[in-house]
C-alpha positions in Angstrom: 3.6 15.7 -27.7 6.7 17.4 -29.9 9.2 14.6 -31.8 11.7 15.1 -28.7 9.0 14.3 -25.8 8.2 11.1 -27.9 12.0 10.5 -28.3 12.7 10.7 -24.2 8.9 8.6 -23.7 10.0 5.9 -25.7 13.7 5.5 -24.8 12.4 5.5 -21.0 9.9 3.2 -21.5 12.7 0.7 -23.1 14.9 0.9 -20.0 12.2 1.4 -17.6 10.2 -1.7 -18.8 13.8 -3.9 -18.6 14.8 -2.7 -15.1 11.6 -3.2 -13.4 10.8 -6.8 -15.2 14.3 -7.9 -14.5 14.4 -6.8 -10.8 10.9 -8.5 -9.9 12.0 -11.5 -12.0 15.5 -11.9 -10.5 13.3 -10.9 -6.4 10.5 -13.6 -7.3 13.0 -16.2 -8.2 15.4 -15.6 -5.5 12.6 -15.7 -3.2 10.6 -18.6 -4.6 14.2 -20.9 -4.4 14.7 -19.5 -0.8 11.2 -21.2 -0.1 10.9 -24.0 -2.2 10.2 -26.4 0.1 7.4 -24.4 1.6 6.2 -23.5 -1.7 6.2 -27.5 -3.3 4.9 -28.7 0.3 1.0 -26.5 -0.4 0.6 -29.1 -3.7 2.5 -32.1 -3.3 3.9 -33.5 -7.0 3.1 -30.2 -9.1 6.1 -28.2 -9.7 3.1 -25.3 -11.1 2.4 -24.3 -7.5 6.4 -22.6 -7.6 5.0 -20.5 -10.8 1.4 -20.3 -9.0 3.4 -18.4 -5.9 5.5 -16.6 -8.0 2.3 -14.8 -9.8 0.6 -14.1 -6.9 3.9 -12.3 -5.1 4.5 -10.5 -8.4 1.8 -7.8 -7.3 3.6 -6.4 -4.4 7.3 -6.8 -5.8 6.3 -4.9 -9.5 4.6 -2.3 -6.8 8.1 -1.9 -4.9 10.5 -1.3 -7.4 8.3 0.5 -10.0 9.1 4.4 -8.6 12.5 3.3 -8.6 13.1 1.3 -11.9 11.0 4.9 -13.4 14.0 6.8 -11.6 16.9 4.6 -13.1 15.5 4.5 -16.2 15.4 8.0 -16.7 19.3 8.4 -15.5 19.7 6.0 -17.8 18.6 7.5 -20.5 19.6 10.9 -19.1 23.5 9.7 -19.1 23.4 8.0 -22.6 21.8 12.0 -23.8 24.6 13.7 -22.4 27.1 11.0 -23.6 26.2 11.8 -26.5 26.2 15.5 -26.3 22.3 15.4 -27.0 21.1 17.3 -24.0 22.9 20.3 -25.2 21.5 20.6 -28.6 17.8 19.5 -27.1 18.2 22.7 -24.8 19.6 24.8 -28.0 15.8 24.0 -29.6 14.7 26.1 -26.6 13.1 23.3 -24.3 13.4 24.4 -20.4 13.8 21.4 -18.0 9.8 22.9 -17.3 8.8 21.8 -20.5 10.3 18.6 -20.9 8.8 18.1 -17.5 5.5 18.9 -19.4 6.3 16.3 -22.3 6.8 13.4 -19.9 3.4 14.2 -18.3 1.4 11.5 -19.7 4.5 9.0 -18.9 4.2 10.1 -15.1 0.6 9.6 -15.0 0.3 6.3 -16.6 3.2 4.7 -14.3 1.6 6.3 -11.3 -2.1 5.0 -12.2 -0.3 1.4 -12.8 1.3 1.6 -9.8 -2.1 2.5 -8.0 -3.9 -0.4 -9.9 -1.4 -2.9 -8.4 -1.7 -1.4 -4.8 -5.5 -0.9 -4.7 -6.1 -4.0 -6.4 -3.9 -6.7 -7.6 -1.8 -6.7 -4.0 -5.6 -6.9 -2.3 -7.3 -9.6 -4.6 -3.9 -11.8 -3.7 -3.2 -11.5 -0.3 -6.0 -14.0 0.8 -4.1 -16.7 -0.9 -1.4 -15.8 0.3 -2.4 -15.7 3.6 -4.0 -19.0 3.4 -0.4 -20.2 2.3 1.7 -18.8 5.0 4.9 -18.5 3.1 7.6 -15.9 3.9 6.0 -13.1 5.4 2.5 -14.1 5.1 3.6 -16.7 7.7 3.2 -14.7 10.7 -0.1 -13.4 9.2 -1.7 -16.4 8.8 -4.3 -16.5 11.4 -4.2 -19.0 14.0 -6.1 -22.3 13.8 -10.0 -21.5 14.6 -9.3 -17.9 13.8 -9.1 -18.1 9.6 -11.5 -15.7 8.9 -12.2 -13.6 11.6 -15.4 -11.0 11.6 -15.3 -7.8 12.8 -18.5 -5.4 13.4 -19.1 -2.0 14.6 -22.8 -0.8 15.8 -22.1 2.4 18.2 -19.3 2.8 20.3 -19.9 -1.1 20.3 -16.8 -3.4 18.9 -17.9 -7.3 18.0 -15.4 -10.4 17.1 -16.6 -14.0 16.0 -13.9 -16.0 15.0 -16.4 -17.6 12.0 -19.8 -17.1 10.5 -22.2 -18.9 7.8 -21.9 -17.3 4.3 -24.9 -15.2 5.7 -23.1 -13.5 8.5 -26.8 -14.3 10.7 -24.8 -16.9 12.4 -21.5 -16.2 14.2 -19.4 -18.5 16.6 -17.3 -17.7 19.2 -18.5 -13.9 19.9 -16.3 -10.8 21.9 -18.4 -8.0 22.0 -16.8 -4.6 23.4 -19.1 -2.5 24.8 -17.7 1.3 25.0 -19.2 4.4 26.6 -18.7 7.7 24.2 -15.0 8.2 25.3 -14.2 4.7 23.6 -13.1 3.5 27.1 -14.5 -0.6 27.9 -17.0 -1.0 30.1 -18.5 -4.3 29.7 -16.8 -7.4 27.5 -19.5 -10.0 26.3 -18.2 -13.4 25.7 -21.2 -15.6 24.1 -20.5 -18.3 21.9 -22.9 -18.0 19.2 -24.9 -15.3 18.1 -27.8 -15.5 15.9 -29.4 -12.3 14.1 -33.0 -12.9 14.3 -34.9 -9.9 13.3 -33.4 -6.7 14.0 -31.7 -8.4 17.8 -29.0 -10.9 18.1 -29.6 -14.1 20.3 -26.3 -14.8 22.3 -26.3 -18.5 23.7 -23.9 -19.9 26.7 -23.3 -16.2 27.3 -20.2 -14.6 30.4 -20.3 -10.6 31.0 -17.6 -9.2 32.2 -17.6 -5.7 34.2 -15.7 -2.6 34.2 -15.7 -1.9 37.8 -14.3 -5.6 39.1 -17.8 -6.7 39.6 -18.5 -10.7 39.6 -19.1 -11.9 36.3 -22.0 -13.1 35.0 -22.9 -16.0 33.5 -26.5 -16.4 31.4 -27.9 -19.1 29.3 -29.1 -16.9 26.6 -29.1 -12.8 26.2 -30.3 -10.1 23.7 -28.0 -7.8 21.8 -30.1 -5.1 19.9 -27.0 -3.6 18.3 -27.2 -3.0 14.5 -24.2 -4.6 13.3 -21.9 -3.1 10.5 -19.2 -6.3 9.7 -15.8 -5.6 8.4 -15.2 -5.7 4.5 -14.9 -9.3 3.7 -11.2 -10.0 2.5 -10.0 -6.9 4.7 -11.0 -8.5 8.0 -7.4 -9.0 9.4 -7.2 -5.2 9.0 -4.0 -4.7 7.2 -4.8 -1.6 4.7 -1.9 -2.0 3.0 -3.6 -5.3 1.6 -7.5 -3.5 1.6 -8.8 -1.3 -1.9 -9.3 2.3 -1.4 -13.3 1.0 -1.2 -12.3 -1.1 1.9 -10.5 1.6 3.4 -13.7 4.0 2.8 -15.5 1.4 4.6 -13.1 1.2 7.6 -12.9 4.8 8.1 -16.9 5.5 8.2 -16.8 2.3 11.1 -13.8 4.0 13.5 -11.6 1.1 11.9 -13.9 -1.8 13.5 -11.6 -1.2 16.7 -9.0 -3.3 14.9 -6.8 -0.3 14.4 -7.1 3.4 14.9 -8.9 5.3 12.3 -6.0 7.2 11.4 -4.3 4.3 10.3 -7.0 3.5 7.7 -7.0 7.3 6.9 -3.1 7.8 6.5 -3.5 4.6 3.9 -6.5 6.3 2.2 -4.3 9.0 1.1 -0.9 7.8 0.7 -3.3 5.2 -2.0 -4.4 8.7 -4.0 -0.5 10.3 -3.8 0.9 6.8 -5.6 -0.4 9.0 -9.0 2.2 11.8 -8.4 5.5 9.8 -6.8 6.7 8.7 -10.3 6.2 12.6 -11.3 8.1 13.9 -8.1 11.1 11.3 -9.9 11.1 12.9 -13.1 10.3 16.7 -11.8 13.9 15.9 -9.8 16.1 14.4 -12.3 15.2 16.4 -15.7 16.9 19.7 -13.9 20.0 17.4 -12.5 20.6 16.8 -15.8 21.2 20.5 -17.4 24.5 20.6 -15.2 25.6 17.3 -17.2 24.6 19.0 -20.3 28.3 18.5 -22.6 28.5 14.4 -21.3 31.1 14.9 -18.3 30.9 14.2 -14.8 28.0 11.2 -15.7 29.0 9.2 -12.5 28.0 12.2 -10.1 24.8 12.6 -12.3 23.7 8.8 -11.5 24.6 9.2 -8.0 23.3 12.7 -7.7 19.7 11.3 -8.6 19.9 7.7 -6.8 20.5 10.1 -3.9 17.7 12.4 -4.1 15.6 9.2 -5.1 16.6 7.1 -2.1 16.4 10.4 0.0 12.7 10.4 -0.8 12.0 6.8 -0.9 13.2 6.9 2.7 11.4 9.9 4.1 8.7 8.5 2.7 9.1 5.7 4.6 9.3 7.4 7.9 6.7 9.9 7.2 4.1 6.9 6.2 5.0 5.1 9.9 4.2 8.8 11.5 1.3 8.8 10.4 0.5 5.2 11.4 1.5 6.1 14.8 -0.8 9.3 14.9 1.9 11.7 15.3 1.5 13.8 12.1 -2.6 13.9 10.3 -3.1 11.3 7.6 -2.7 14.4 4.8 0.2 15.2 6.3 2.1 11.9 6.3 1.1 11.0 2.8 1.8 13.9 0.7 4.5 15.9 2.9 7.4 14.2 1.2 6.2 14.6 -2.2 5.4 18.1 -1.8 8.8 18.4 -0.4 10.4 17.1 -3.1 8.1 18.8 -5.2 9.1 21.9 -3.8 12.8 21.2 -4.7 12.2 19.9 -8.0 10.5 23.6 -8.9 13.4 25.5 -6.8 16.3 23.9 -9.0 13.9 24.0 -12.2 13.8 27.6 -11.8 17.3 28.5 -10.7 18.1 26.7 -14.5 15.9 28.9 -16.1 17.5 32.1 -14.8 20.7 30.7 -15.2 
């Protein structure tokens, strides 16, 4: 990397490490006094338990605001350069917005693969505590009493649920299974309230069937289920894949989603997890050709507004292109990369336009 790629690195890094630590500090504490009572009621008499909850949300807020603390920063720095009347004399050493794009390469990459780790698997390895909590959000997905761990299994076109199993999973307690033909419609519902693998065949005790066609149910002391069961990825079971590692979502696409979700869901997840490498490039790619029309340090205002545009522009067809996809109207590929090819696509337009120019 030339003296002037290590110059824009470094003077980044300053303002980008300030913003995002002072945002997720200033979130985390605003949201930990919001629920203080909440938060000292889970261990009564230890004041630790608010720094305890503060860690374990810091995940997911560091994960929010790092593409755009990455984007401010580099105004930032962009602004105080043309203040200056530095971005002029860095383009009279013959550096295109393309190359200084180049030099910030390994910057992009390392923000995006940090920004990966904390979605694929600091946000996963906290969310069962925070689940078990309940506070703020988690409180509407904390399960319901009897439900805390919920298993979910696949075998076929069959779905199983027991609300609880031994550490084994060869025991389960209070069992649903779906039974499916091959167009995923329900046929049969099986209700047993334990099921104990035995072999290669699960024992179902106090056992009610339930047919498709309106037939009487029927009601059996014990009955055989040969299905091979595949259960759900332990710590995913709730079937949130914003919460589940890339592995889990692996897992959950090669079993239909456990009939929890759609398997497009899991899918859509799957990829938008691999394009969190290239979101803080798609910042920089934008902002580095904003800044050669700001070159002499006037009109600095419209630059920072030009770029928290374009960056809340993207943040928010992200946004509605990752819901898209949940909802199956656009393929997983599709909802995940469209906006960053987009913005990709603009990003190269302008960079070239300045070239000519």
């Amino acid at each position: 990397m030339t003296t002037i790629g290590w110059m824009l690195t470094r003077m980044i890094v300053i303002r980008f490490l300030g913003i995002l630590f002072g945002i997720a500090i200033f979130v985390l504490t605003l949201e930990a006094i919001s629920y203080a009572t909440e938060i000292l009621a889970l261990e009564k008499g230890s004041p630790s338990i608010m720094f305890k909850y503060m860690l374990m949300r810091a995940p997911s807020t560091l994960a929010t605001f790092l593409p755009m603390s990455v984007l401010l920063a580099l105004l930032l720095t962009l602004m105080e350069l043309s203040y200056r009347n530095e971005i002029a004399a860095i383009w009279a050493t013959g550096a295109s917005p393309r190359r200084l794009i180049v030099m910030l390469l390994p910057l992009a990459f390392v923000t995006g693969g940090i920004n990966f780790l904390l979605n694929d698997q600091a946000i996963p390895s906290a969310a069962p505590k925070l689940k078990e909590w309940g506070v703020a959000d988690y409180g509407e997905k904390k399960l319901k009493l009897g439900e805390r761990d919920p298993i979910w299994m696949r075998s076929g076109d069959d779905i199983l649920r027991a609300a609880s199993s031994n550490a084994e999973s060869t025991v389960l307690e209070d069992v649903i299974i779906f039974r499916r033909d091959p167009n995923g419609i329900l046929r049969e519902q099986i209700i047993a309230k334990e099921a104990e693998l035995q072999g290669d065949r699960w024992n179902l005790t106090n056992v009610i069937v339930y047919y498709r066609e309106n037939l009487p149910a029927s009601r059996l002391d014990r009955m055989v289920y040969s299905g091979a069961m595949k259960p759900a990825a332990a710590g995913a079971r709730s079937g949130d894949p914003e919460e589940m590692t890339i592995s889990d979502l692996n897992y959950f696409i090669a079993n239909s989603g456990f009939g929890i979700r759609p398997v497009w869901v899991y899918e859509t997840w799957w990829q938008k997890r691999i394009s969190l490498f290239f979101a803080t490039l798609v910042m920089i790619a934008i902002c580095i050709p904003i800044a050669t029309r700001f070159r002499r340090g006037g009109g600095l205002g419209l630059l920072f507004a030009t770029g928290v545009g374009l960056g809340f522009l993207y943040f928010v067809a992200d946004g509605l292109s990752l819901t898209m996809g949940e909802l199956g109207f656009v393929s997983p590929w599709m909802a995940a990369w469209m906006p960053i090819l987009t913005f990709g696509a603009l990003a190269t337009a302008l960079s070239l336009r300045i070239d000519r120019v």
